[in-house]
Each structure stands twice: as structure tokens, then as C-alpha cells.
N, C-alpha and C positions, 0 to 999 in steps of 0.2 A: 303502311301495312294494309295490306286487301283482305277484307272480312273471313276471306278463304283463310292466308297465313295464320289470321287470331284464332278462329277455330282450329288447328292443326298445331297452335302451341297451347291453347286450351287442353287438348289432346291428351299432351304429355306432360302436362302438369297435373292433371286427373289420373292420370294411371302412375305416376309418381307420388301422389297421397293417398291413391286408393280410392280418390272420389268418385263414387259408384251415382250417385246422383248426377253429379258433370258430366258423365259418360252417356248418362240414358239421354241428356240433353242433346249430344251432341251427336250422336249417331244415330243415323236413320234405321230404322225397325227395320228393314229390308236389307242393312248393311251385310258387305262377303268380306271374308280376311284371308286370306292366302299368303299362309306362313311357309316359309323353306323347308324343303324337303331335307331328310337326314338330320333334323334336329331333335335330341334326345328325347328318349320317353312319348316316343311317338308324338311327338307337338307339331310335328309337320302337315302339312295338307290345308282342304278349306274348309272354314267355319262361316256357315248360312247362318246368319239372324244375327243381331247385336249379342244378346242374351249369348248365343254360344261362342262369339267372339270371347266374348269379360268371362264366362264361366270356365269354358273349355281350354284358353289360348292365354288370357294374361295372368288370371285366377293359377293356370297350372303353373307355367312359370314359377309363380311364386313361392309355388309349392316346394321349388326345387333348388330356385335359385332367388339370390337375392340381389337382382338386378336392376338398372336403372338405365329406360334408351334417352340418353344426353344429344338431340337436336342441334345439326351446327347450322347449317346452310337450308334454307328456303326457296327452292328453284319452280316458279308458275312452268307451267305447260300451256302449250297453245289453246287445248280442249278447257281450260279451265283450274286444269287440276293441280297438282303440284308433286315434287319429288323434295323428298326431305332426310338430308344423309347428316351422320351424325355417327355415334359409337355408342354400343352397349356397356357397362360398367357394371360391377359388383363381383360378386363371387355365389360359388355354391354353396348349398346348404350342406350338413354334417362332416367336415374338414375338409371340403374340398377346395381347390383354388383360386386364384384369382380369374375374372371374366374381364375381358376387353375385347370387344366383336366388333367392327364397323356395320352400318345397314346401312340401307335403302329403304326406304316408305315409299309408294306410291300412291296416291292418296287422290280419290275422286269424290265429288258432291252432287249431292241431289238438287233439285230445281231451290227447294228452300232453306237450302246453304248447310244442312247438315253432311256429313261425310258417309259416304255412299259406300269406300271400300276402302283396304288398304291392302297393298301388294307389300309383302316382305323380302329381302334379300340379305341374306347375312353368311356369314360364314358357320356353318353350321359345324364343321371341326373344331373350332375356338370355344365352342357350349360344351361340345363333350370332353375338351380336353382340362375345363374345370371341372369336371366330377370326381369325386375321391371315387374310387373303381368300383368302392363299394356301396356310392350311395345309388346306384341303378339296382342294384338288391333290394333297398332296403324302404320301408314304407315310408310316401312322401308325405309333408308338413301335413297336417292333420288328421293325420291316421294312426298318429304318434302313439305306443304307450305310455303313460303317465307314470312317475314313480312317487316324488314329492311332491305333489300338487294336485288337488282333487277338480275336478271341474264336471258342471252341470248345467244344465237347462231347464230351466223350468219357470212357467208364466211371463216368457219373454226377459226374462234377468239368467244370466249367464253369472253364474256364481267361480271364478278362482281363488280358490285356497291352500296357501301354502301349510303343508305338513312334514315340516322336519321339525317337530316340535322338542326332542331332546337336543336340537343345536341352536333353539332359538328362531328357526325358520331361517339361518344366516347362507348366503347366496353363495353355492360351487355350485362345479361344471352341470352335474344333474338338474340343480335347480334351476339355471338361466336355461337350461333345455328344454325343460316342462313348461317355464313360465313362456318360452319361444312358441312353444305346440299350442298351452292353451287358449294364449292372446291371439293367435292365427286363426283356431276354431273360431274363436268368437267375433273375432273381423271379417269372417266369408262365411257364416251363417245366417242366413235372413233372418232367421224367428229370433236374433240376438236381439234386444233392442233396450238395454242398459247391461253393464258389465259390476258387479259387485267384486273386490277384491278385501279378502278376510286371511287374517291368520290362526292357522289349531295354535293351541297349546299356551302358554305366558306371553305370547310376544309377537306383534307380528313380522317384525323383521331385526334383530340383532344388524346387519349390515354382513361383508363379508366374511365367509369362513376362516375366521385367523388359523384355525388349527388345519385345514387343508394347506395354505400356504406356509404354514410353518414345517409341513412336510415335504414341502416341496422349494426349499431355502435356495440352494442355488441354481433354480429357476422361475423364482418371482418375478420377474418383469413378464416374459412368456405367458405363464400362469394366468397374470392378471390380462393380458392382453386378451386371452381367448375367452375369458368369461366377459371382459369388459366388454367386449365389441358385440357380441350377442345379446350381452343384457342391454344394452343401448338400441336396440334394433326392436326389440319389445319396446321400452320406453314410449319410443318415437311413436310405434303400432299404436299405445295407447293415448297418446296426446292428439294423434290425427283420428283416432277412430271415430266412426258417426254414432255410433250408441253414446250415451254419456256415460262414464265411471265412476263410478260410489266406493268410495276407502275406508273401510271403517280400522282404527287405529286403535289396539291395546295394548299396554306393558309398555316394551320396547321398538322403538322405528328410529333406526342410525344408520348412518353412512351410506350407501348406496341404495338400502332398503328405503330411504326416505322420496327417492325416487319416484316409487309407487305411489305417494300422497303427490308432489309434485304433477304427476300427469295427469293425476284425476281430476274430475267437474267436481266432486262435491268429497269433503273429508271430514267425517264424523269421530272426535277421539273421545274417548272415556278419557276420566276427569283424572289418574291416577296416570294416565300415559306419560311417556317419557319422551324428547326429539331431540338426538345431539349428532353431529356431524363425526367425531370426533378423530378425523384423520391424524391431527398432529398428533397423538401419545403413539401413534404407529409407525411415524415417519414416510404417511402418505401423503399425496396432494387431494385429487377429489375427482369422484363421477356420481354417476348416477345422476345428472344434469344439476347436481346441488348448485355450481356456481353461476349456472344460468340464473334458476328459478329463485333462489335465495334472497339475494339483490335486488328482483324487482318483488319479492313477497315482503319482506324484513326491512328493506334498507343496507345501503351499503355499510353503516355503523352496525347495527346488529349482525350482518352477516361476518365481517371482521372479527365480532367478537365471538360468534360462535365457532369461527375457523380457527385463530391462533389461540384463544383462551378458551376454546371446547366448551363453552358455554352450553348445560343443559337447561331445554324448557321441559315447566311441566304443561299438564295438557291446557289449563288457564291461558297461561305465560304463551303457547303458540297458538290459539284464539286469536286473542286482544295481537301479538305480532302478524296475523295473517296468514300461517299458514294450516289453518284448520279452516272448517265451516262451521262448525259446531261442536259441544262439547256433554258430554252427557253423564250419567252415572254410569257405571263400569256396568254394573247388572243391566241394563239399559239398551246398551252399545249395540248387541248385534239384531235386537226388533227395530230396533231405529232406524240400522243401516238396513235393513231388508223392507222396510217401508219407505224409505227414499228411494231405494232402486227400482223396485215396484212402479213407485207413482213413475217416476220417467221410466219407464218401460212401456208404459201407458201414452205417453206422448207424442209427439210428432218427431218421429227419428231423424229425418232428413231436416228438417229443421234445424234439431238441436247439432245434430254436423255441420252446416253448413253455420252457424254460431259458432261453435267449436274455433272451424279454422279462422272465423273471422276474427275472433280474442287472439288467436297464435298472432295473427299474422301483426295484429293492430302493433306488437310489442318495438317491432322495427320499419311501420310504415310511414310514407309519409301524411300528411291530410288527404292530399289530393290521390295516391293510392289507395289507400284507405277508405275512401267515398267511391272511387271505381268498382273495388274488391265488394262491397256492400251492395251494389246497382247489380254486378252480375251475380254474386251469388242470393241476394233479394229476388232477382228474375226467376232463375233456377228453383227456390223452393215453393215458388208461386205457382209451378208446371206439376207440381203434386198432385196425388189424388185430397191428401191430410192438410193444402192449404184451402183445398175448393171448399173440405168440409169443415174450417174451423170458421170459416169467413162465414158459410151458411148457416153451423150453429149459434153460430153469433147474431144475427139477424136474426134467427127464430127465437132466439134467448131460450137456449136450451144447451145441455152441456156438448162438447164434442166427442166422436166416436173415432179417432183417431189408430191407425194402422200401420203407420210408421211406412207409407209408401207416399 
């Protein structure tokens, strides 16, 4: 593989997790993108500078759609450069269809091997032919208004809080919407740089709306399909995001609500909390990544028995099992969790991302990946401006000033 090819699959594995750090590595400041003309929402045309490549062109994208360019073939050019054809995947945002698009990339490098431009080619009828008619009307991902879900800014902690507090805070269509918009705001926010997720009311997550689905009986498999796949889609947003995540946990967190503890960096519960899966008294099986995360948090014994025997922990019982960080007094909980989001807010953002994916990734790698995966993204946080100065503070023995860039 020619250092060209690696960077150009680096490429699209950074714009596939969102690594915004990967990106600035990898393309030159001077970079042009020249996207296809006729592709919706006006995304066509060219973008001068890196910056308005990722802000204006992959950034909007996402806005819109939930896409993925899937790389097949690696074809060198004589000049150096390379063509790189493959298929766009995913679908639109707010019910619209599915996306399958073929491209082209054409892709050139600068003298010191970053990517200098890229040429697009696609079928620009296939983008608008997944849009529900209505979502060109209607305001894209993060212009959203909020209904059950409060969301805020302030002192670099992005605060999401669920408020359907007469249901529990328990997860329909409304709610995976809100919780869609606000995880989005806080992913393409720069001044984001910790994410605190809290519940109003007794509880922060009962798990899904049983009484939505009881309305809607003879089409539960549907039903669950369209909240499932949306609230999975946040999930994911927040297990890859670069800010780190603080859960703070009281009352109630079941069933796909537990999710939310599962993605987070750090889970703070009050000592009276409750954690049970309990799909089987429903007759469901399981999401919200419960049977990923469970099994490597619990053990596969514990997790068995909290799936067939609905086994509830109290907030103790999921400490000492692992899937908490801490445990406090109820009155306690939410100074706690706002002072842990705080302090990493304070910290070295791109850092604690570039961590982040390296624990994901550690769960199915091998040694030898695994020590690569650490070399490049160790490289990466070292081109910081927040590595130059922790290394410097440190030598002066003095604390660091840290800016999350």
C-alpha cells in the first residue's frame, strides 16, 4: 500500500467517525473540494480551505443525511494522485429513503503527502431522490426545535436533559428526535468540550414508551424499528464523540435508556438508583447496545442473569459490577456530575477523543493493531496546539492551560 492509498483510506475512516482531528491532519490548509453539481440543498460547487471543506460540504451532509462513502477500488494515477470509486450508503434524515450513490474521488497530494483536493462525482439524482419531499422545507439537523429535551451551553459543558418527566423520561418518536438534534448540536460545536446527560423529574430513563406501543399494537415491529434505528444512531454519535460524556444517573435507567450510561466516559449514580434490562417480562429481546456493552461490563454470568431473570441492581450492586464510575448520595448527584463535566471540559479535547476511540476500538483488536491504532492516533494528538502546551507546562511545573484544540 503507497503512503498516498493510507492517507485516502485514513480519509474515510475519519469522516466515517467524525474525527475532526484526523481530518486537520490529513489535509492540507490550502485544500479545494469540488462537489457535484445538482446535489441537494445546494452542496454542489467548490470549497476553498480545509475548514470549509469539513464545515460547509461533509458537516452539511450530515445535516441532511445519514450517509456513509464506503471505498472499493484504489486506482494510482500517473501524476501521483489516485481515483477512488466506491458507493455512498445510508438514508435521509426525517423519513426519507434509502441512499445508495456510486462516486468517484479524485484525489491529489501536496509535496508533504497531505491531500491537496478532491474531485467529486456522483449521481446527484440518487441524493434527492432520498429526501422525503418534505425534508427540503424543513430545518436541517441542528436547527431543530427541541420538545422533550432541554439542551444548553455553557462554560464548554453542553448539558442534554431529558424532560418527559410525567412518563419517566421513557424513549418515543419525539424523544429519539430531540435526543437525534441535541447529540448533533453538541458533535459540530466547537465551544462543546464535555457533554453532561441528566434526567428532570424521578428518573432518568424508564426505557421505552410501553404505552406508545401499546397504541400502536398491531404495528410493533414498525414502531420499534423507526425509534430503534434513530436512537442507535445517537448512541453510536456519543460513543465516538471527541468531548467526553458524564451520565449522571437517578431513580430509574432500563432497557434501552441504559444505553445512555453504556456510551458515556464517566457514570455518576445516586445510591438509591435502580439498573435493570428487563425485556423479558415484555417479550422483547434487547437494544440500546445492552448486549454489546453488558458482557464486556458484567460478565457474561451477570449479564445472563440480568436478561432471563431481570435481575435488578441497586446503585451499589452496579458500582462494585462495573457499570457505574461512582456512586453518591441522591442530594449529591447532580453538583457531582456538573463538576466532573466541568473538569473535562477544561481538558485536552482532542486528546481525550483520540482515547475515546482508542478503548472502542481496543474491545476487538488485535496486539498488533492495536499498537499501530495508538502510533497513529499518538502522532495525531501530538500536532495539537493542547499537546505542545501540556508537555511545556509540565517542564515549567506549572499547571496547563488547555483549549481543547
Amino acid at each position: 500500500m503507497t503512503s498516498h492509498e493510507k492517507s485516502a483510506r485514513l480519509l474515510y475512516d475519519a469522516l466515517a467517525t467524525g474525527d475532526r482531528a484526523l481530518l486537520d491532519t490529513l489535509l492540507d490548509p490550502a485544500f479545494t473540494g469540488e462537489a457535484t453539481e445538482g446535489l441537494p440543498f445546494g452542496l454542489g460547487g467548490a470549497h476553498h480551505g480545509a475548514e470549509a471543506m469539513i464545515d460547509d460540504f461533509w458537516w452539511a451532509i450530515g445535516q441532511h443525511y445519514r450517509a456513509r462513502a464506503e471505498p472499493a477500488q484504489f486506482l494510482a494515477l500517473a501524476d501521483g494522485g489516485l481515483v477512488v470509486l466506491g458507493r455512498y450508503t445510508g438514508s435521509a434524515r426525517d423519513g426519507g429513503r434509502a441512499l445508495d450513490a456510486a462516486f468517484a474521488h479524485v484525489l491529489t497530494f501536496a509535496d508533504d503527502g497531505r491531500i491537496a483536493s478532491l474531485r467529486q462525482y456522483t449521481d446527484s439524482a440518487r441524493w434527492a431522490q432520498a429526501l422525503d419531499p418534505a425534508a427540503t422545507r424543513s430545518a436541517p439537523a441542528g436547527q431543530r426545535e427541541l420538545r422533550v429535551v432541554r439542551y444548553d451551553v455553557a462554560d464548554g459543558v453542553a448539558t442534554v436533559e431529558l424532560d418527559r418527566p410525567e412518563a419517566g423520561n421513557a424513549i418515543d418518536p419525539t424523544m429519539v428526535e430531540d435526543l437525534d438534534e441535541a447529540t448533533f448540536r453538541a458533535a459540530h460545536d466547537p465551544a462543546v468540550r464535555a457533554v453532561l446527560i441528566r434526567g428532570g423529574g424521578r428518573s432518568l430513563s424508564v426505557g421505552g414508551d410501553l404505552a406508545y406501543f401499546a397504541r400502536h399494537a398491531d404495528d410493533i415491529p414498525a414502531r420499534l424499528r423507526g425509534i430503534i434505528d434513530r436512537y442507535h444512531v445517537t448512541l453510536d454519535r456519543l460513543a465516538t464523540l471527541e468531548a467526553p460524556v458524564v451520565c449522571a444517573v437517578h431513580g430509574a435507567l432500563a432497557g434501552g435508556g441504559l444505553g445512555l450510561a453504556h456510551v458515556s466516559d464517566i457514570v455518576v449514580a445516586a445510591e438509591d438508583a435502580k439498573f435493570a434490562v428487563g425485556y423479558g417480562a415484555i417479550g422483547l429481546a434487547s437494544d440500546g447496545a445492552n448486549t454489546w456493552y453488558l458482557p464486556r461490563l458484567v460478565g457474561m454470568r451477570r449479564a445472563q442473569e440480568m436478561f432471563l431473570l431481570n435481575r435488578v441492581l441497586t446503585g451499589p450492586e452496579a458500582l462494585e459490577a462495573g457499570i457505574v464510575t461512582e456512586v453518591v448520595p441522591a442530594r449529591e448527584l447532580a453538583a457531582r456530575a456538573r463538576d466532573l463535566a466541568t473538569t473535562l471540559a477544561a481538558g485536552p479535547t482532542r486528546a481525550f477523543g483520540h482515547m475515546k476511540r482508542l478503548l472502542l476500538a481496543s474491545q476487538d483488536a488485535t496486539l498488533s493493531d492495536q499498537l499501530a491504532e495508538e502510533s497513529r492516533r499518538m502522532t495525531a494528538s501530538g500536532a495539537t496546539a493542547d499537546a505542545r502546551e501540556g508537555i511545556t507546562a509540565f517542564v515549567e511545573r506549572r499547571r496547563p492551560d488547555f483549549r481543547g484544540r
